[in-house]
C-alpha positions in Angstrom: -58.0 -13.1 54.1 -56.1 -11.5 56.7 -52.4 -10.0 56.2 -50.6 -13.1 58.5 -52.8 -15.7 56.6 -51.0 -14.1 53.0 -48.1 -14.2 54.6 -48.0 -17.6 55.5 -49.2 -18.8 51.9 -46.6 -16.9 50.4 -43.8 -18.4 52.5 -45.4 -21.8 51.8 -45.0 -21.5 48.4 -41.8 -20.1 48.0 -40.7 -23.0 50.3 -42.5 -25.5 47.6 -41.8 -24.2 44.6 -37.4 -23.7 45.8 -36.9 -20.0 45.7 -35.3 -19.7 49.4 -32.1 -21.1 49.8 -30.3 -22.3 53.1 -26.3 -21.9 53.7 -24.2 -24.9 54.1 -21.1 -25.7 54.4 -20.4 -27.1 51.0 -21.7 -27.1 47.8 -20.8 -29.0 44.2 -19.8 -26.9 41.1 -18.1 -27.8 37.8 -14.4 -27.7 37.4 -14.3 -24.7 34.7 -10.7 -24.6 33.9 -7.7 -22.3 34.9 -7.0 -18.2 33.9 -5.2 -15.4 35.8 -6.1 -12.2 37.1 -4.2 -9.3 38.6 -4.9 -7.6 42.3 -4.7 -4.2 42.6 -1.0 -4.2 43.1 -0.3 -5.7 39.7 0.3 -9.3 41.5 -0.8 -11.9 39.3 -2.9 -14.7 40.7 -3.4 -18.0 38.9 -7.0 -19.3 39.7 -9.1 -22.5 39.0 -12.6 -20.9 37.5 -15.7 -23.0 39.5 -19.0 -22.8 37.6 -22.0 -22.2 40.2 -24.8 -24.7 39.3 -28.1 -25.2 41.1 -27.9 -27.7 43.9 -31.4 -28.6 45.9 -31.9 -30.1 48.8 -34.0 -33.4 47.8 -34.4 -35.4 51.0 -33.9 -34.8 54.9 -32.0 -37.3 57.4 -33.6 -37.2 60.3 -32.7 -39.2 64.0 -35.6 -40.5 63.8 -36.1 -42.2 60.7 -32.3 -42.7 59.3 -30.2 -42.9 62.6 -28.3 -39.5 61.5 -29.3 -36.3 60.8 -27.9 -35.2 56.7 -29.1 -33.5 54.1 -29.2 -34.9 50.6 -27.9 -32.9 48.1 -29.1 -32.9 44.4 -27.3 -31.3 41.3 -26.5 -31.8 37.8 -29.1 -31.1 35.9 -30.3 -32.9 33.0 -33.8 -32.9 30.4 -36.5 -34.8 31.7 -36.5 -37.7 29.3 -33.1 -38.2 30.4 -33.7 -39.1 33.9 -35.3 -42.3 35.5 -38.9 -42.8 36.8 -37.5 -43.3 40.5 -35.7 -40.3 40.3 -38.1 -38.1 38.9 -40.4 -39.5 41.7 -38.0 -38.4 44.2 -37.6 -35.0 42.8 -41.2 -34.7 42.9 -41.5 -35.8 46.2 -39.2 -32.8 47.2 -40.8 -30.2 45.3 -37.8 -30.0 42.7 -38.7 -29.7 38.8 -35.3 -29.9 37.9 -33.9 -32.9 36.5 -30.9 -33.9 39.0 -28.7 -36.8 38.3 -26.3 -36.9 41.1 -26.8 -37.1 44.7 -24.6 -36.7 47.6 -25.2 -36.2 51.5 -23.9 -33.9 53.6 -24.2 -34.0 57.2 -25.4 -30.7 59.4 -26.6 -31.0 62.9 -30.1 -29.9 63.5 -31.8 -30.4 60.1 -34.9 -28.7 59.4 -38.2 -30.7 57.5 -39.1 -27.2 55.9 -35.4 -27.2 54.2 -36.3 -29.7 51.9 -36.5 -28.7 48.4 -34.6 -25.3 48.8 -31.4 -24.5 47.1 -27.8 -24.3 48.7 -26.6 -20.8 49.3 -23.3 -19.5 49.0 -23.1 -17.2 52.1 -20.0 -19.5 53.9 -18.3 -18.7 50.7 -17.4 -14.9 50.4 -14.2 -13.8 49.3 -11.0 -14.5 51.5 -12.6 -17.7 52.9 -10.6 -20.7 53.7 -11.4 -23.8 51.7 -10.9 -27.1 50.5 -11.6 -28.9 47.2 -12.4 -33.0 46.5 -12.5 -34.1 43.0 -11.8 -36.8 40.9 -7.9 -36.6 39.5 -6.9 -37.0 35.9 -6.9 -40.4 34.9 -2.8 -41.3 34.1 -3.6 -45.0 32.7 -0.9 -47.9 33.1 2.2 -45.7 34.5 5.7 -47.3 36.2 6.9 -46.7 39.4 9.3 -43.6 38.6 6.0 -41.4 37.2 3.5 -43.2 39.3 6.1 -43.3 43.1 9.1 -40.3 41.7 11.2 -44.1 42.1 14.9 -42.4 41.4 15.6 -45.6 39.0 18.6 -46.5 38.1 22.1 -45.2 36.4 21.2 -43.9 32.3 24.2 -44.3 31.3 27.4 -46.4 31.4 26.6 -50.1 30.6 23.9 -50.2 33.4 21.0 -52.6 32.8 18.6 -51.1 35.8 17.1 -47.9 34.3 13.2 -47.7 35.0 12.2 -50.8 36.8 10.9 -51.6 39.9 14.2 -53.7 41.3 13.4 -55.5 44.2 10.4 -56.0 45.9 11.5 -58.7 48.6 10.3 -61.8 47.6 12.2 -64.4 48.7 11.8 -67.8 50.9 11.0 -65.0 53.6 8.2 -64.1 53.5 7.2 -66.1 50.0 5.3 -63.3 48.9 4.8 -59.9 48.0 3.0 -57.7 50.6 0.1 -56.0 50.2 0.1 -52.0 49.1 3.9 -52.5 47.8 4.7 -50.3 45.3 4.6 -51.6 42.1 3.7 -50.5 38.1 -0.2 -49.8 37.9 -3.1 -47.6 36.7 -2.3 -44.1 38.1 -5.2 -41.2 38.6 -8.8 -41.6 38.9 -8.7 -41.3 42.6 -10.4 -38.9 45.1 -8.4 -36.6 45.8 -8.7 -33.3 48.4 -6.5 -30.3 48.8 -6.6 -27.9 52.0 -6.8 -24.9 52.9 -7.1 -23.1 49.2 -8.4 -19.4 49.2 -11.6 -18.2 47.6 -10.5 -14.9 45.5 -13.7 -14.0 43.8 -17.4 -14.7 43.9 -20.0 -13.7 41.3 -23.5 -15.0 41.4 -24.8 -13.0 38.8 -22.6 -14.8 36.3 -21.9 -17.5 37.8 -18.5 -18.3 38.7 -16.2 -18.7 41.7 -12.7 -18.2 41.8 -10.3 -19.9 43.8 -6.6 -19.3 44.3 -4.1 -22.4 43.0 -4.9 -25.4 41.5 -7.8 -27.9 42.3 -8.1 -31.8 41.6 -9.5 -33.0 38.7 -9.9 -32.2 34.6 -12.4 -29.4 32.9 -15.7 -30.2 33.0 -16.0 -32.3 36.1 -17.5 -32.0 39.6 -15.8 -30.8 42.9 -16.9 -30.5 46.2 -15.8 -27.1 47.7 -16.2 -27.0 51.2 -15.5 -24.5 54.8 -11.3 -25.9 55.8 -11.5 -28.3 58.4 -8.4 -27.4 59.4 -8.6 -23.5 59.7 
């Protein structure tokens, strides 16, 4: 066997078996928590803590066959028994022995068929880069307009019978009915939510952790989409 013909197989097989990775523009983690830490000139510098997991690249989106040209992204990893039949075939399909439970696609011009199966790299996501964050926010339940809106309400004090309500929301013979999207008492939180242009303050692969400067959406233990700033 010649030395080009090893070399091939072996990039083959790390291809297969996952070991490469490519860099993308996002990647998923898990929402960690909050701490502080201190920069060399004593500042101190509240950050949200990321945990790095595994994502895989499970399927490619090609012009050809989909219309679009994406790459379907694969994380969350669970124990096999824990995971459907279809899924599992999927994962098999793509060379991927973990156990993923959530997908998501993100689109990249020019895909490649030999990316499939590889992990996401974090090499757009070095220290002092621009980013933003989509998560899930904290679930608020059934909340009135002054917490869900900031409404100013009414007087406290004083014989005053308007204090928290909505007061009026125009319904009379014109127009006979309350618009749509007025502002009214309602379940507050649980939306997607994205904030701009955070900073990334540390990354540590070998433990496994990003850090980010400033708060991100969401409650501990749940997933975020960190992504490259659109607008930077």
């Amino acid at each position: 066997m010649t030395e080009e013909t090893k070399a091939v197989e072996e990039t083959a097989e790390n291809t297969s078996n996952g070991s490469s990775s490519v860099d993308l523009n996002a990647f998923y983690g898990l929402k960690a928590g909050m701490t502080r830490i201190f920069d060399e000139a004593g500042n101190h510098i509240p950050v949200t803590v990321i945990k790095l997991e595994s994502n895989y690249i499970t399927q490619v989106k090609t012009v050809e066959n989909d219309g679009y040209e994406a790459y379907q992204v694969g994380y969350y990893s669970k124990r096999e028994k824990l995971v459907n039949k279809p899924t599992l075939g999927r994962l098999a399909k793509a060379n991927v022995k973990e156990g993923l439970t959530r997908f998501a696609e993100l689109k990249v011009s020019g895909v490649e068929a030999a990316s499939l199966g590889k992990t996401l790299g974090l090499g757009n996501f070095s220290a002092s880069t621009m980013i933003d964050v989509t998560g899930k926010s904290k679930g608020k339940g059934f909340q009135g307009v002054i917490k869900k809106y900031n409404f100013a309400g009414g007087p406290a004090t004083h014989g005053s019978k308007f204090h928290r309500t909505t007061g009026s929301i125009g319904n009379r013979a014109t127009p006979g009915k309350v618009w749509k999207n007025k502002k009214m008492p309602g379940h507050m939180g649980c939306e997607t939510k994205t904030v701009q242009n955070l900073q990334v303050v540390e990354v540590n692969e070998e433990k496994g952790y990003l850090l980010i400067r400033g708060s991100v959406p969401g409650s501990k233990n749940s997933w975020v989409k960190v992504s490259t700033a659109t607008k930077k």
